[in-house]
ZAMARGU-4260 file (C-alpha; in steps of 0.2 Angstrom, whole numbers, plus 5000, padded with zeros to 4 digits):
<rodrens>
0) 5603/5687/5326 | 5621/5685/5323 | 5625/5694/5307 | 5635/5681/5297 | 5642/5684/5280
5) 5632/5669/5269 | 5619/5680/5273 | 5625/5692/5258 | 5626/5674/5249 | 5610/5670/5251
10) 5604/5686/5247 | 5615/5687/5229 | 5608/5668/5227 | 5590/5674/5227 | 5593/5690/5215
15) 5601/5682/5204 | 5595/5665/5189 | 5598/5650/5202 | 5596/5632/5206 | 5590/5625/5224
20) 5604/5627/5236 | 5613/5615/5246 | 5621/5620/5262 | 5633/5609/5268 | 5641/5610/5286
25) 5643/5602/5304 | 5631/5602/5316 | 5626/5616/5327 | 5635/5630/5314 | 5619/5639/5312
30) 5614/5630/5294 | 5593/5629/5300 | 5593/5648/5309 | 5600/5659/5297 | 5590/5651/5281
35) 5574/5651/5291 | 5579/5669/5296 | 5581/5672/5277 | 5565/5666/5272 | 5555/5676/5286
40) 5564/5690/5278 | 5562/5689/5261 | 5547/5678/5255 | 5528/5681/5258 | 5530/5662/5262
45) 5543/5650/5272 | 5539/5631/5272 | 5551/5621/5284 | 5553/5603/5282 | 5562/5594/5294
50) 5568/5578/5285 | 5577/5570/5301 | 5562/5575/5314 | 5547/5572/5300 | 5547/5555/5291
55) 5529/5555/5286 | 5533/5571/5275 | 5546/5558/5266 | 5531/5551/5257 | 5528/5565/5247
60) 5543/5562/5238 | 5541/5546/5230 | 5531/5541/5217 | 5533/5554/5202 | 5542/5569/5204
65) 5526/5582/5198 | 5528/5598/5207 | 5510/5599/5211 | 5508/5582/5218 | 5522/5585/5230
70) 5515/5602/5233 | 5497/5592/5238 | 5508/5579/5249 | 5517/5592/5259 | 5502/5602/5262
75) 5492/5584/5270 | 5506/5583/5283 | 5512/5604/5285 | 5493/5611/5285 | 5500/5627/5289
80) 5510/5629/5273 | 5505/5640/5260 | 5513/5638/5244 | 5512/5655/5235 | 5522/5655/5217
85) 5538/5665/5215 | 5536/5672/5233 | 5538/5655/5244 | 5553/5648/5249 | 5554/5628/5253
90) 5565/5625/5268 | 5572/5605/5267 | 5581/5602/5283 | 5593/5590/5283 | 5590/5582/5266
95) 5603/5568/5266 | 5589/5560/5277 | 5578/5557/5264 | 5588/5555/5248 | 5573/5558/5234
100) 5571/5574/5242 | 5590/5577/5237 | 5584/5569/5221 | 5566/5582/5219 | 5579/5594/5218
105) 5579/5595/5201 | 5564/5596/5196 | 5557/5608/5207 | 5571/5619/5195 | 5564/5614/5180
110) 5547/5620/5186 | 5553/5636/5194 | 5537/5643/5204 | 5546/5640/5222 | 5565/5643/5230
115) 5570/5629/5240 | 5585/5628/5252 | 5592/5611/5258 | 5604/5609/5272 | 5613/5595/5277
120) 5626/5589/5290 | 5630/5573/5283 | 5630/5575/5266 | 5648/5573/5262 | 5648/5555/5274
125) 5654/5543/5265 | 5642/5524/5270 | 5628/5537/5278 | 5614/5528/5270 | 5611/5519/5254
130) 5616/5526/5236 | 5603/5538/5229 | 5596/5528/5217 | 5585/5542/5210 | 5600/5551/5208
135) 5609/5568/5212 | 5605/5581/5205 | 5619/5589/5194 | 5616/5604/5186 | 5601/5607/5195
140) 5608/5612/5212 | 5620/5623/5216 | 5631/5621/5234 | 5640/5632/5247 | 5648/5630/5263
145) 5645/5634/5280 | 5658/5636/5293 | 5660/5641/5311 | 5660/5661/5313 | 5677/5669/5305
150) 5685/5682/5317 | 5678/5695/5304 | 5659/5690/5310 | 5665/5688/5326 | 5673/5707/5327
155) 5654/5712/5317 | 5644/5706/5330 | 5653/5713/5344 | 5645/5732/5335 | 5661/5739/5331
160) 5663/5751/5317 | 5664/5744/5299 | 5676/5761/5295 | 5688/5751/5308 | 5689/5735/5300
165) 5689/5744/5284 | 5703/5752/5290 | 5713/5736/5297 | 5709/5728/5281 | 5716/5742/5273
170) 5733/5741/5284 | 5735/5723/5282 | 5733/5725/5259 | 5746/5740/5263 | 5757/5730/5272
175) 5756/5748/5284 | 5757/5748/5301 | 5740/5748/5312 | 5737/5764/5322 | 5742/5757/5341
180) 5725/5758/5352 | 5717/5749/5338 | 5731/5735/5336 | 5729/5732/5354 | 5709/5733/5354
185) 5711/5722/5339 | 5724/5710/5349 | 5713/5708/5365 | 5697/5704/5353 | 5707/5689/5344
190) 5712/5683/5360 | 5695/5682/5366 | 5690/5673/5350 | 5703/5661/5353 | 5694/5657/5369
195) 5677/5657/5362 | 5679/5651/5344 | 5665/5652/5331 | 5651/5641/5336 | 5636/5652/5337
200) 5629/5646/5353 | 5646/5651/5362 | 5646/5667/5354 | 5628/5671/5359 | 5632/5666/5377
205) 5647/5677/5378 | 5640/5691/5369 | 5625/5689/5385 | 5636/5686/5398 | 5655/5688/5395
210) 5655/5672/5405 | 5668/5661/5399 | 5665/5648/5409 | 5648/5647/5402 | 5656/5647/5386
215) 5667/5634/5390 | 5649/5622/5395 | 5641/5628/5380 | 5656/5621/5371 | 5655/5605/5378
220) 5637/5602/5375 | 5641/5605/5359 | 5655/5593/5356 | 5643/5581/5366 | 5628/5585/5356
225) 5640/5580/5340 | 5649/5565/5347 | 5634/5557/5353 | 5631/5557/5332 | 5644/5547/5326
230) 5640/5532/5316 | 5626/5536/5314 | 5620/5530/5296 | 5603/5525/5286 | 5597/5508/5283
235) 5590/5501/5267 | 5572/5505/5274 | 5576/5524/5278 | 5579/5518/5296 | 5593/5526/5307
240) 5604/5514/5313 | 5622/5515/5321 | 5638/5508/5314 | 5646/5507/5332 | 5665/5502/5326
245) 5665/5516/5317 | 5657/5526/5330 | 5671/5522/5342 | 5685/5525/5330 | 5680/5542/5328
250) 5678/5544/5344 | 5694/5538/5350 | 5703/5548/5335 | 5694/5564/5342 | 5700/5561/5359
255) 5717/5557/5353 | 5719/5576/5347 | 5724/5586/5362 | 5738/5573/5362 | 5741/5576/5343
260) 5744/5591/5343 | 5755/5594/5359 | 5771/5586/5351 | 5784/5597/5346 | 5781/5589/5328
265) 5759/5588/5326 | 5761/5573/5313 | 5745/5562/5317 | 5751/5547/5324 | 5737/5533/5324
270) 5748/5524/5339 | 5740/5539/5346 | 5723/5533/5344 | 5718/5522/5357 | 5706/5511/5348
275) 5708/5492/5342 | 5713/5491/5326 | 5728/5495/5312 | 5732/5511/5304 | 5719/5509/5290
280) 5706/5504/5301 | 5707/5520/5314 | 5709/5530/5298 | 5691/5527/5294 | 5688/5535/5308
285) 5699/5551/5306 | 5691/5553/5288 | 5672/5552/5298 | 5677/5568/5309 | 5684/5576/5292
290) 5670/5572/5282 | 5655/5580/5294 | 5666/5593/5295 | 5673/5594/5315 | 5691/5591/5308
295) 5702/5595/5294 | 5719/5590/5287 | 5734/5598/5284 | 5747/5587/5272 | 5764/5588/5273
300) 5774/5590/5256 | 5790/5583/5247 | 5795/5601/5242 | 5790/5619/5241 | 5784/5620/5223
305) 5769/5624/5215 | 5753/5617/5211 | 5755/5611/5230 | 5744/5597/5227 | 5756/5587/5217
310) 5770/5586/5229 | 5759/5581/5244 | 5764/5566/5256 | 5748/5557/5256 | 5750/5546/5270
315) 5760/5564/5283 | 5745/5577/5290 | 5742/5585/5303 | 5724/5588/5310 | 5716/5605/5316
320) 5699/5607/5324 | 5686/5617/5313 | 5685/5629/5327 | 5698/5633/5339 | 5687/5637/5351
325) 5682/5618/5353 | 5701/5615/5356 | 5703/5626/5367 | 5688/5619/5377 | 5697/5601/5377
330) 5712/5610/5385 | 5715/5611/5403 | 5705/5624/5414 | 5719/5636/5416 | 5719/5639/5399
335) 5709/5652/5395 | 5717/5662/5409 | 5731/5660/5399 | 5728/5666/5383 | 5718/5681/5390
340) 5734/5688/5397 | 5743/5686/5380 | 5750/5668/5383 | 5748/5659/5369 | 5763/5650/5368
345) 5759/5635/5378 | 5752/5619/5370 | 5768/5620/5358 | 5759/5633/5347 | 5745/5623/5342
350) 5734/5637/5349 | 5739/5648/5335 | 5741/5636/5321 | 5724/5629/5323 | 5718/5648/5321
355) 5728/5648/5305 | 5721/5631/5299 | 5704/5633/5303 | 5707/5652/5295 | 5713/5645/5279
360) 5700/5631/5278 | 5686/5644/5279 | 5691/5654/5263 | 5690/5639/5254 | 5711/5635/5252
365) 5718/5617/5256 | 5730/5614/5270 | 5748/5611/5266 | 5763/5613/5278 | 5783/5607/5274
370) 5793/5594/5286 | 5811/5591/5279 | 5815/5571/5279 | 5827/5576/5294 | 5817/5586/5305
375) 5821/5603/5298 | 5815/5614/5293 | 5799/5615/5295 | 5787/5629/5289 | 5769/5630/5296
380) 5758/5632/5282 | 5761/5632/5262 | 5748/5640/5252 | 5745/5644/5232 | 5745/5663/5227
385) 5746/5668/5209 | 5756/5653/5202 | 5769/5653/5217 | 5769/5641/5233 | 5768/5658/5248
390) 5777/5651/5264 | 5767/5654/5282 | 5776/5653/5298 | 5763/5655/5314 | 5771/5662/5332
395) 5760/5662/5346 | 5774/5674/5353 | 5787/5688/5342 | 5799/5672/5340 | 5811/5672/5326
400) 5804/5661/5312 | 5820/5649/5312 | 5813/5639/5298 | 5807/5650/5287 | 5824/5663/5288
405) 5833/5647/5282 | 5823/5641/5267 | 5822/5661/5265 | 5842/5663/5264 | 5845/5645/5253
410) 5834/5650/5238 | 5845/5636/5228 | 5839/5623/5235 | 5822/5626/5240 | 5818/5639/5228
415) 5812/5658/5230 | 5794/5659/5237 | 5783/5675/5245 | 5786/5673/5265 | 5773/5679/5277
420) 5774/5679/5295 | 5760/5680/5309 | 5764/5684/5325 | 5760/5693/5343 | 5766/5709/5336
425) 5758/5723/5322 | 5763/5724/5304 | 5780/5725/5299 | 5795/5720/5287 | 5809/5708/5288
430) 5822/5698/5277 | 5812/5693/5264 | 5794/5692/5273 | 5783/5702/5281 | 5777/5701/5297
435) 5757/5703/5300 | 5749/5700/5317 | 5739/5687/5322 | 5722/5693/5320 | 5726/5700/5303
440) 5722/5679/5297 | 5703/5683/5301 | 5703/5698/5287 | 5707/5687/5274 | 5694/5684/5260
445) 5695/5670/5246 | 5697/5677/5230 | 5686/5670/5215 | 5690/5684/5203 | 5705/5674/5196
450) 5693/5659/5193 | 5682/5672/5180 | 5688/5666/5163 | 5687/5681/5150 | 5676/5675/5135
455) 5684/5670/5119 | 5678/5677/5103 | 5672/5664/5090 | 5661/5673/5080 | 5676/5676/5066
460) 5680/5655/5065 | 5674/5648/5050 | 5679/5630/5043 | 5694/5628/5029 | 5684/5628/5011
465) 5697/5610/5008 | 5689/5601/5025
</rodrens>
């Protein structure tokens, strides 16, 4: 089994007071393995439902939502199941396919005997299937993310030492230089990342053959597997149907992405997007890939200030695969043999910015880069640090950060901002940034201490003797 860091989420959810858990997340990232794996592990009892395979099962859902009489529902159609309280763990696959599941939810909290799990691939999907008129619900559920393996996960399951991620981790917070024979260890695994990405069916067949032109058909089946997907939507009646304009506006913005991203300037351009249809039309599209999670979006900003969000150019993004991997399947079949040598450079950088993007994307952080009016300059990635707007520049090579030296050196009229640099090179200093290298992306960790509020004291207010 791949080791992948929900696991220590799942494994805090089920120690701690909680709520059902909704999993969110594309297709094929692993969502059904690892719960099911978790429940093996640590329940006396695992029931698994599939919601988009099963439909008989949908009936006991409806009616009235009493724990028992779902219980007695499940068990007619899973005869297998055992439902053993406090040590069972109700597995509900793919719950945006039967929406008073989504809604049971609740209630099965309120009753508290049973854990249950949900995933879902299309739960954020916006037209998937009628609105839940039982409702969602809130307060009752609690929901995670689930992405494409990180380069962290990736470097676990390749058996190398914690103490040596400890230790590059511990380089990178220094901002000290990494010892040589591990920089380049380091280096040579990111590069094969790069070539292999996160989904977990490439990983285990390079892990089992080191074959990357296995990978690369693995990849393929899996964009396939995806693709073939799109549109897809439920009907009044629960039955699955296929909106096919949409289908093929998605489609046709996905295949319009090598092309996006090989321009010198990676704005999406719907002219691009070879589909019938205006801008807002193929749009719906574009907002399809984002929403099951194969794409995401990078806004361009009016200026470098923070909150980042407040100056962003709704209508100027860029988009980056999930999973650069997948990209670089899309690419040509030279490239690979490429970015094994150490030449990442060609596609106009995209390589390495998607690695950035998808990075970012991971931890949680929204996607912001800067493109002057006139063209320059033009800084890779913007993101929020402490109350300041940090400025990211990304070189597939040791190139001078042109861009980013500029806003750097003009601090009157762009304003003075943290600069960091990643590049094909180890950690180091310069004018007013630091230089990290480019596997050092895959170390970061979102940070959800700064969200902990401190408790404020109420015990001493009282109300004015005159009110």
């Amino acid at each position: 089994m791949l080791k992948r860091d929900i696991w220590d989420k799942l494994i805090d959810w089920k120690n701690r007071d909680h709520h059902p858990l909704v999993i969110r997340g594309l297709r094929q990232i692993g969502k059904t393995y690892i719960v099911r794996e978790f429940g093996k592990e640590f329940f006396e009892s695992c029931i698994y439902i599939d919601l988009r395979a099963n439909k008989t099962v949908h009936s006991a859902f409806e009616g009235d939502f009493d724990v028992d009489k779902m219980v007695m529902s499940i068990s007619a159609v899973e005869t297998k199941a055992r439902f053993i309280p406090h040590k069972t763990l109700i597995i509900l696959d793919e719950i945006q396919d039967c929406p008073n599941a989504r809604s049971s939810l609740k209630y099965w909290d309120i009753d508290g005997r049973y854990d249950v799990i949900a995933t879902g691939s299309f739960l954020g999907v916006k037209g998937f299937r009628e609105p839940y008129i039982r409702g969602i619900p809130v307060g009752y559920e609690e929901q995670i993310s689930m992405y494409p393996l990180s380069f962290r996960e990736f470097l676990k399951n390749t058996g190398i030492d914690e103490k040596v991620l400890d230790y590059v981790k511990e380089c990178i917070c220094n901002q000290e230089t990494i010892e040589k024979t591990i920089h380049e260890s380091m280096r040579t695994l990111y590069l094969q990342y790069l070539i292999v990405g996160g989904m977990p069916e490439a990983v285990n067949k390079f892990f089992a053959t080191h074959d990357l032109n296995a990978v690369r058909s693995v990849q393929k089946s899996i964009l396939k597997s995806i693709r073939d997907d799109f549109g897809r939507y439920k009907d009044s009646k629960g039955n699955d149907k296929v909106n096919e304009v949409l289908k093929l506006r998605a489609e046709a913005c996905l295949d319009s992405m090598t092309s996006q991203l090989s321009k010198e300037y990676k704005k999406f351009q719907y002219s691009l997007v070879n589909v019938k249809g205006n801008s807002p039309e193929k749009a719906d599209g574009l907002q399809y890939l984002i929403d099951v999670g194969l794409i995401y979006k990078s806004f361009n900003t009016k200026e470098i200030s923070f909150p980042l969000e407040g100056v962003k150019i709704p209508t100027e993004f860029k988009a980056f695969y999930c999973d650069t991997g997948l990209l670089v399947s899309q690419l040509g079949d030279d490239v690979p043999a490429k970015i094994l040598s150490g030449d990442i450079s060609s596609y106009k950088g995209a390589i390495a910015e998607n690695m950035v993007a998808s990075a970012f994307a991971t931890n949680g952080m929204k996607l912001y880069y800067f493109h002057a009016p006139s063209g320059s300059p033009e800084l890779d990635f913007l993101y929020e640090d402490e109350g300041k707007a940090v400025i990211v520049e990304c070189k597939a090579t040791n190139n001078r950060a042109t861009s980013m030296k500029y806003v750097i050196s003009h601090p009157q009229k762009y304003g003075a901002h943290p600069a960091i640099k990643f590049s094909d090179t180890n950690i180091g200093q310069g004018e007013g940034f630091t230089t990290y290298p480019l596997y050092a992306i895959g170390f970061m960790e979102s940070d959800t201490k700064s969200n902990i509020v401190a408790p404020v004291d109420v015990t001493h207010l009282k109300v004015p003797g005159d009110i």
